[in-house]
Structures are given as C-alpha cells and as structure tokens.
C-alpha positions as CSV (number, residue, x, y, z in Angstrom):
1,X,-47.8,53.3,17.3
2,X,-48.8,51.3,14.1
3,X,-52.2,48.9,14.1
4,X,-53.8,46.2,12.1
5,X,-57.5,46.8,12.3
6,X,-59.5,43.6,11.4
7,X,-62.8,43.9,9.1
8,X,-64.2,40.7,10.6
9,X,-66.3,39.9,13.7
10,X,-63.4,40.8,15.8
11,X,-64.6,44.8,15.0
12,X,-62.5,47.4,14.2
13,X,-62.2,48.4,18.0
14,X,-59.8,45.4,18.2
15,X,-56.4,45.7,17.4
16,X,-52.9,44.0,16.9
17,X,-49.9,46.6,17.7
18,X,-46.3,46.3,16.7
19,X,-43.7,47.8,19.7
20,X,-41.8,50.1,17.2
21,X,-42.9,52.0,14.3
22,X,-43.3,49.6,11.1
23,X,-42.1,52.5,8.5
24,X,-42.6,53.0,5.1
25,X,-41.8,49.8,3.2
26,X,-44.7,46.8,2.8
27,X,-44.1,43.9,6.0
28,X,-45.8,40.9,6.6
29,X,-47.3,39.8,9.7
30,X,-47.9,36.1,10.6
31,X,-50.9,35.4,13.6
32,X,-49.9,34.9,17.1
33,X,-49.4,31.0,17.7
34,X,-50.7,29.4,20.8
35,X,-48.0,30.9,22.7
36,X,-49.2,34.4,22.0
37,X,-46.5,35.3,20.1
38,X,-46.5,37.3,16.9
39,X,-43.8,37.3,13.8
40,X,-42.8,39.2,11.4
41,X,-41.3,38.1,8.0
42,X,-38.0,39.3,9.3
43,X,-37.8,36.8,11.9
44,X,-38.5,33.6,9.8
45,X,-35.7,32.1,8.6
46,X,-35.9,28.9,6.0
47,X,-39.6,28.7,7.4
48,X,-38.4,28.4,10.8
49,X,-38.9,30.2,13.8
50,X,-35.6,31.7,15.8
51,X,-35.4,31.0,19.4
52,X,-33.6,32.8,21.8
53,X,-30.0,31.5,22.3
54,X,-30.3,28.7,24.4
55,X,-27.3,27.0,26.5
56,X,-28.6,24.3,27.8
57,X,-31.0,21.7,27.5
58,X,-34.7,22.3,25.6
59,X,-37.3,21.0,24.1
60,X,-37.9,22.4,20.7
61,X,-41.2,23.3,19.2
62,X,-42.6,22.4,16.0
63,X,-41.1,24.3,13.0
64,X,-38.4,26.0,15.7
65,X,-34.9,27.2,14.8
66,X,-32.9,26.7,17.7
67,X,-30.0,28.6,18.1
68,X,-27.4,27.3,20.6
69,X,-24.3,28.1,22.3
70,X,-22.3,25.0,23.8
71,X,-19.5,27.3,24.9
72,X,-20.0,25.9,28.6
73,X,-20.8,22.6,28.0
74,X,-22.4,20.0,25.7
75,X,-26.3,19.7,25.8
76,X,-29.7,18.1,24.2
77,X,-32.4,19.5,22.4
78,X,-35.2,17.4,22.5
79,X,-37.3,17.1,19.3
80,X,-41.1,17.5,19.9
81,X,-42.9,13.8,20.9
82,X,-45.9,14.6,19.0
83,X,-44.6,16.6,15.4
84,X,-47.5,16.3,12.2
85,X,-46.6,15.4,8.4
86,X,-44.1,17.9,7.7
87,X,-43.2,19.5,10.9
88,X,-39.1,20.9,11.0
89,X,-37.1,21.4,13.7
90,X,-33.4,23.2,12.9
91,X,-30.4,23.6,15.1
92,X,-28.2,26.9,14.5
93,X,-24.7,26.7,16.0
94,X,-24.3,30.7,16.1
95,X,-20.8,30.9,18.2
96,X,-19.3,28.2,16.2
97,X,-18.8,25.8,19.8
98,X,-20.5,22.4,18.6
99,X,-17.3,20.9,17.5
100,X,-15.7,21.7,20.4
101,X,-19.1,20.3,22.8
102,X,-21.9,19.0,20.4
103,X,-25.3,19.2,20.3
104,X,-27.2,16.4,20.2
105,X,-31.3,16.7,18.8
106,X,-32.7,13.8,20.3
107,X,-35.7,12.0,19.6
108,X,-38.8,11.6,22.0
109,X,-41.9,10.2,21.7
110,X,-40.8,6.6,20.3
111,X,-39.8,8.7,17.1
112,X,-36.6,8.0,15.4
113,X,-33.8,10.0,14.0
114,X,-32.9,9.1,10.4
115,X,-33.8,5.7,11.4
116,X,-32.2,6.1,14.7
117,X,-33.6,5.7,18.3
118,X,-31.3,8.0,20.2
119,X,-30.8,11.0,18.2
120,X,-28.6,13.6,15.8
121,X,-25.6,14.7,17.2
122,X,-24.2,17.9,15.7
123,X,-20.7,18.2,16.2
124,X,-19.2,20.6,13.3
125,X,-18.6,24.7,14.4
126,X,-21.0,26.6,12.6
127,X,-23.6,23.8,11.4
128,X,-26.9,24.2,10.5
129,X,-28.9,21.5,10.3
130,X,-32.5,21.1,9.9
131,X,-34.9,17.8,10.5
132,X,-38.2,17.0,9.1
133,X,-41.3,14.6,10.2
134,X,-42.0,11.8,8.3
135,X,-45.5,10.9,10.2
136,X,-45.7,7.3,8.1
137,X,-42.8,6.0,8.5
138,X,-42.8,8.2,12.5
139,X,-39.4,9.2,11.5
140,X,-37.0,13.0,11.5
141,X,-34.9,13.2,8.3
142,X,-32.3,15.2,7.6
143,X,-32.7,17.7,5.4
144,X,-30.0,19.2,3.2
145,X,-28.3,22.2,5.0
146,X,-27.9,25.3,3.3
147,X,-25.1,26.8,0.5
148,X,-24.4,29.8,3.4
149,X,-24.0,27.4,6.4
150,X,-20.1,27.4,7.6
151,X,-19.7,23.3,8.0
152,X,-21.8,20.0,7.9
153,X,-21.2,17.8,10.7
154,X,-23.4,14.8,12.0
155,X,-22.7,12.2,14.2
156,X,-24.6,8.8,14.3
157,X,-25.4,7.8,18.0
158,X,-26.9,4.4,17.7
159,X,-27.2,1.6,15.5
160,X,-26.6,1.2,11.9
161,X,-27.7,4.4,9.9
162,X,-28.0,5.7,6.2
163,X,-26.6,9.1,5.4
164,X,-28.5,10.4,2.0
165,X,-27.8,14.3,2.6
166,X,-24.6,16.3,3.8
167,X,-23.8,19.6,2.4
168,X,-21.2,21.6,1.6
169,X,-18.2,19.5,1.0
170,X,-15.0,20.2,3.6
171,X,-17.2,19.0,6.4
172,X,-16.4,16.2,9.2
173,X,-18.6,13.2,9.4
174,X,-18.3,10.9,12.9
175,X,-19.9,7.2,13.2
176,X,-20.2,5.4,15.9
177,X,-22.4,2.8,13.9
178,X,-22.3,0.9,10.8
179,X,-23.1,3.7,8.1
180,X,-23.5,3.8,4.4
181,X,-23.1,6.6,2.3
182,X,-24.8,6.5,-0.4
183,X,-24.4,8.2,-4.3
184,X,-26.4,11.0,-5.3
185,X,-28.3,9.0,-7.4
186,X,-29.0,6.7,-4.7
187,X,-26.7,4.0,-5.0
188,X,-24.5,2.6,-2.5
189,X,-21.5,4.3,-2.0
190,X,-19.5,3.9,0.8
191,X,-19.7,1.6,4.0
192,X,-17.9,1.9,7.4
193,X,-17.8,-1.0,9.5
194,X,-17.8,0.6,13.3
195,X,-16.4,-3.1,14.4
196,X,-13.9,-3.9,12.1
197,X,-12.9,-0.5,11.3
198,X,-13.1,-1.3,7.1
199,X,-14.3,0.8,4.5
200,X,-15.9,-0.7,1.4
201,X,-16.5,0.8,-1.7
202,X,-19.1,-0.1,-3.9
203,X,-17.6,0.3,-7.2
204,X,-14.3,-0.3,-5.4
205,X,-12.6,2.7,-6.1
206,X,-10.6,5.9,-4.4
207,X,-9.5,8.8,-6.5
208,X,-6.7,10.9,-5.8
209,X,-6.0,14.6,-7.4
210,X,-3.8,14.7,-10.6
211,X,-1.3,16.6,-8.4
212,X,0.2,15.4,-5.5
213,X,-0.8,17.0,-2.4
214,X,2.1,15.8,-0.1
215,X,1.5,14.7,3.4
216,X,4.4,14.4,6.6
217,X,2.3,12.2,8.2
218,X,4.0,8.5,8.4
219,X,0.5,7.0,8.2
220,X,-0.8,8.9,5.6
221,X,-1.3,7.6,2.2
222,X,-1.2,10.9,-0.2
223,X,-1.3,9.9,-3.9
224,X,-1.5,7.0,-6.3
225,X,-1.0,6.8,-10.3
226,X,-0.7,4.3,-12.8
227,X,0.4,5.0,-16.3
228,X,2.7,4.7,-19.0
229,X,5.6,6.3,-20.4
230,X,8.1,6.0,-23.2
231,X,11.5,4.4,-22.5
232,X,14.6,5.0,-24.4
233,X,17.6,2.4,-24.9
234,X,21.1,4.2,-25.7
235,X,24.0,4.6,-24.6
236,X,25.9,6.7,-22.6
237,X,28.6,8.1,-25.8
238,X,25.9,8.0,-28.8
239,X,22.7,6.2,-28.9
240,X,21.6,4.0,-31.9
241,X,21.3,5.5,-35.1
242,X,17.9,4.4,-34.9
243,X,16.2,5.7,-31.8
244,X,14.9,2.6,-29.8
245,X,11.9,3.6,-27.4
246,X,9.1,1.2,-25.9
247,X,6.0,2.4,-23.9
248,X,6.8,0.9,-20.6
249,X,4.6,1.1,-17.1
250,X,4.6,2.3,-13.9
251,X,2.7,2.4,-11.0
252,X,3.7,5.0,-7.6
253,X,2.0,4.4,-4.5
254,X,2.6,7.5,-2.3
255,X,6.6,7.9,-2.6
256,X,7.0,4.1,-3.9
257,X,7.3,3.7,-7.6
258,X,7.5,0.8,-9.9
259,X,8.5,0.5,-13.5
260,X,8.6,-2.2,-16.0
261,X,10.1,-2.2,-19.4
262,X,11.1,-3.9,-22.5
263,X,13.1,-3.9,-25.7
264,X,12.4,-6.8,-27.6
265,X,14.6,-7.4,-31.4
266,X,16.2,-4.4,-31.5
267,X,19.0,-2.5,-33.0
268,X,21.4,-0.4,-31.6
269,X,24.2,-0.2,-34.6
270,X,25.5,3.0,-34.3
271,X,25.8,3.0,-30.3
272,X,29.1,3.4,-28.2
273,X,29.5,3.7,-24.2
274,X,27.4,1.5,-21.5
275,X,24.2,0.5,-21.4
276,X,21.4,3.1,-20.4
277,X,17.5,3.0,-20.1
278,X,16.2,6.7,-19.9
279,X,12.6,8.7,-19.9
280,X,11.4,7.2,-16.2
281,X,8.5,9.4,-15.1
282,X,10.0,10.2,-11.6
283,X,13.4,11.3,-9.9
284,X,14.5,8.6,-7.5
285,X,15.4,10.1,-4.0
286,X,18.4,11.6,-3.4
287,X,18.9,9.4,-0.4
288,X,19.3,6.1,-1.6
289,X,20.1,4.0,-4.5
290,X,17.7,1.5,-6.2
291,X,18.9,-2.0,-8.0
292,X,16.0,-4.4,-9.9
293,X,16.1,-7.5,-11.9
294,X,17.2,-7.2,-15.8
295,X,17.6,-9.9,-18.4
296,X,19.1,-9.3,-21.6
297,X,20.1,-10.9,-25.0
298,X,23.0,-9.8,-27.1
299,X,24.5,-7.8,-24.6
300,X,27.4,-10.4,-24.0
301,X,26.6,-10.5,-20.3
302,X,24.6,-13.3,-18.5
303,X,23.9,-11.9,-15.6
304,X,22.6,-8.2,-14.9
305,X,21.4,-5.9,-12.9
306,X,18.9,-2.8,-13.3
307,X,20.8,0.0,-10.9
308,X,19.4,3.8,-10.2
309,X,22.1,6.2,-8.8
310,X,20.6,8.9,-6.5
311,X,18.6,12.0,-8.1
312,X,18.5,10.1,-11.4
313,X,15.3,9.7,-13.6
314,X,17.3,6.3,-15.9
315,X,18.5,3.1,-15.6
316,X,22.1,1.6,-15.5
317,X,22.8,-2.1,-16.2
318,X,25.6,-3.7,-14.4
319,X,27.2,-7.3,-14.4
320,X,26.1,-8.7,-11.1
321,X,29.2,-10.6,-11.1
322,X,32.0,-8.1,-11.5
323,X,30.1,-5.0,-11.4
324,X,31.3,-3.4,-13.6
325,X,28.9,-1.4,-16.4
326,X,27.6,-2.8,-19.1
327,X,29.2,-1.9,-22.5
328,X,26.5,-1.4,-25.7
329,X,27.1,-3.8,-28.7
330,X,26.3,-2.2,-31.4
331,X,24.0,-5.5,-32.9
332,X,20.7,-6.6,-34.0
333,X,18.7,-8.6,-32.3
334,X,18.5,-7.6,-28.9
335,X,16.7,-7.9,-26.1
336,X,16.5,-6.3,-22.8
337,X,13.6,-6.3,-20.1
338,X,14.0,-4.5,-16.6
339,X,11.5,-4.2,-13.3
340,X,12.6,-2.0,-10.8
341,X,11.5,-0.1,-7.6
342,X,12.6,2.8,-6.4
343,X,11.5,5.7,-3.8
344,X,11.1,9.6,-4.9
C-alpha cells in the first residue's frame, strides 16, 4: 500500500492512500475536490476531468469531461448554472453514436451557448468538443477541438448564431438558425439564411479543385473553370502556310462548356479542304452533337454555322442554307468569329 504523509498541521499520522501500488516512476497527485474524490495525472485529460460513461441525461460539473454513449437514445447534458471565469465543460462521444442520436449541452442558469439560449447540440460520431465560461459576457464558448478528435460537428438550436471555431476539416456542420461563418482572421465569411435557404459569400466567391471530382448526382454542381486557350484556323487538306491561331475563351460549368473565338484579317494562302477551328479545351460528348452561331468574311458564304460532331475537340463551319461544308479560300483578309456550347 503506498502513502502521502503530510508535514503540516494535518501530522504525519494522517494519510492519503492510493488502491493499487504507485510503482517506480514519479506521479502526480491532485487533492480530493468537494466530492471526495482524488486524481491522478493519468486521469486528466486537456485539464478535464473524465466521467463515467453516461447514457442518459446529467448535469455536468465544472471543468468535467463527459463521456457519452447515445447508442439508445438521444440525451442532454446540462452545463453547470453557476460556472466561474474560466470554467470548461467537454463532451466525448466515445462509441461514435452522436451522429446517429446527438447530444445536446444545454445551457442553465440564464447562461447562453455561444450566444445562444438553448444549447450545443453535438451531432458528429466521434466529436469532442469542449466549452468555456465567459463570466462577463455570462456566456459558454466553443473552444477549438483537438488535432486527434475523429469529427467536428455542432448544431445551432436557436436563434441566429456566430461560428468562430470548428476543427478538423471533413466535418458536418447543421443550422437550424441564421449562422455566419466567419474567416480566420475574423472577417465575415459565409452566411446561411435558415428562411430563405441562401448562402452569401462575403467576398462572393466558391472555389472548386483544379481537377474535376465528378458527381452522379443530378443536383449536384461538381466543377467550374474559366480560361483560355489557343485556337487554330486550317483546313481539313493543308492548313495555311502561315499558321493562324487566336487565344479564344471558355468557360464549363459542370459538364456545360462555352467557347468564343476569333480570327480577325487573316491569311490562309496555302490552305485546301473545308473550313476547320481546332485546339478546344474539352471533348464534346459522344452523345450528341453541338451547332453555334458563326460569322465570317472572305469565306464566300453568307450564312454559317459553327457545328461539333460527337467525341470531337474542333469546330466545323457549314452553310446554313444548303449544308453543305464550307470550303477554305485560300485569301487575305479574313474574318471569322464563332460562339458555341457544347456538353462533355
């Protein structure tokens, strides 16, 4: 049996004892609180105190960890009505249930949560959140949660609500209430309206990834780009003697893409065949074909149009009269200009 004798006015007759031997490496012991209970170092984790796993509803005690398992059923854990300057409260999911029946850490005592009167709902598998008291402005706020904890969920029960703090990335976020995200530097990022349903963005932006990551879902929007590219006028024998090439545009919204492009005062001696535009920056499907509007000068043909035959990356100009191709004159001077959409 190990002791801790204490050279005070308690006398050395008095004594702390631990249930099981300490062994041979240094531990610290922290003084029973009012509950009688005494920690070791071991047991604290973040500065918080573990609880038993609790399953139900409980009221938490100042600077308590509370580990939970809603495998049964959702439940509250009541925040403490009268918490001092600095007081935490944490909430462990340890059987990864909350997302399936969450959590919620409600306030008591006319405190708020984050601003809110009801509470902190914790809905993610695996979260790990952790409140702090705010005694001036009587208010529990969210704390960071840590690198190792396995998701970062928090739902809003009440009114409107700021969210400062969510960590890692890959977590789910659910509003029921107006709520502003803001930038890490403080700024104001992002807005849901719970009413209407609209998102606004602050500096009016969405970025997709450079690469495509597809998406089956019909409702889904999975990539935008904007850009240019360089377009080549030849011919479908030989092209120009010259090369004739003009940066030209495009913009695809998921599998929707448009092009513009022009050729303004140029030569083509040296070219035989019909008409072609090359170099677009996609394939168009292999289901359909596309047709745009074209305008040209020297070609010999009024009236145009910009066609793209299935699983083809150029442009085909055809009289919109006869339909029939349209030849290359091998001149100075011309001019052709084409807008088309097509679908990859």
């Amino acid at each position: 049996m190990s002791k801790i004798a204490f050279n005070s006015t308690i006398g050395d007759t008095n004594t702390i004892t631990v249930s099981s031997p300490v062994g041979t490496a240094n531990r610290s012991l922290i003084l029973p609180d009012k509950n009688g209970t005494l920690a070791v170092t071991s047991d604290i984790v973040s500065g918080l105190r573990p609880t038993s796993i609790k399953t139900s509803g409980y009221t938490a005690l100042t600077n308590e960890l509370v580990r939970v398992d809603s495998t049964s059923a959702p439940f509250t854990v009541t925040l403490p009505s009268g918490p001092s300057d600095g007081d935490m409260v944490g909430v462990l999911d340890v059987v990864n249930q909350c997302a399936n029946n969450a959590v919620l850490m409600a306030s008591a005592g006319g405190k708020t949560v984050e601003g809110d009167a009801t509470g902190l709902s914790v809905n993610i598998a695996g979260a790990y959140v952790v409140l702090m008291y705010n005694s001036v402005m009587t208010n529990w706020k969210l704390q960071a949660t840590p690198n190792n904890s396995s998701g970062s969920g928090l739902a809003r029960s009440g009114a409107n609500t700021d969210i400062t703090s969510l960590a890692p990335s890959g977590g789910t976020l659910t509003v029921t209430g107006n709520t502003l995200i803001k930038t890490s530097t403080g700024g104001d990022g992002l807005t849901f309206n719970a009413t209407s349903g609209v998102l606004s963005l602050a500096n009016g932006q969405i970025q997709f990834p450079a690469t495509q990551v597809p998406s089956a879902g019909v409702n889904v929007l999975d990539d935008y780009e904007e850009g240019t590219f360089i377009a080549t006028l030849t011919a479908s024998i030989t092209g120009p003697t010259a090369p004739v090439t003009s940066t030209a545009y495009y913009t695809k919204i998921g599998r929707l893409v448009a092009i513009a492009c022009a050729f303004y005062a140029v030569s083509t001696v040296g070219s035989s065949g019909n008409v072609l535009i090359t170099g677009l920056p996609f394939t168009n499907s292999a289901l359909m074909y596309a047709t745009g509007s074209c305008g040209t000068i020297a070609l010999g043909t009024a009236v145009s149009t910009a066609y793209i035959t299935k699983s083809e990356s150029q442009i085909r100009l055809y009289n919109s009269v006869t339909l029939d191709a349209i030849p290359m004159v091998a001149t100075t001077g011309v001019y052709v200009q084409c807008g088309i959409t097509y679908f990859v």
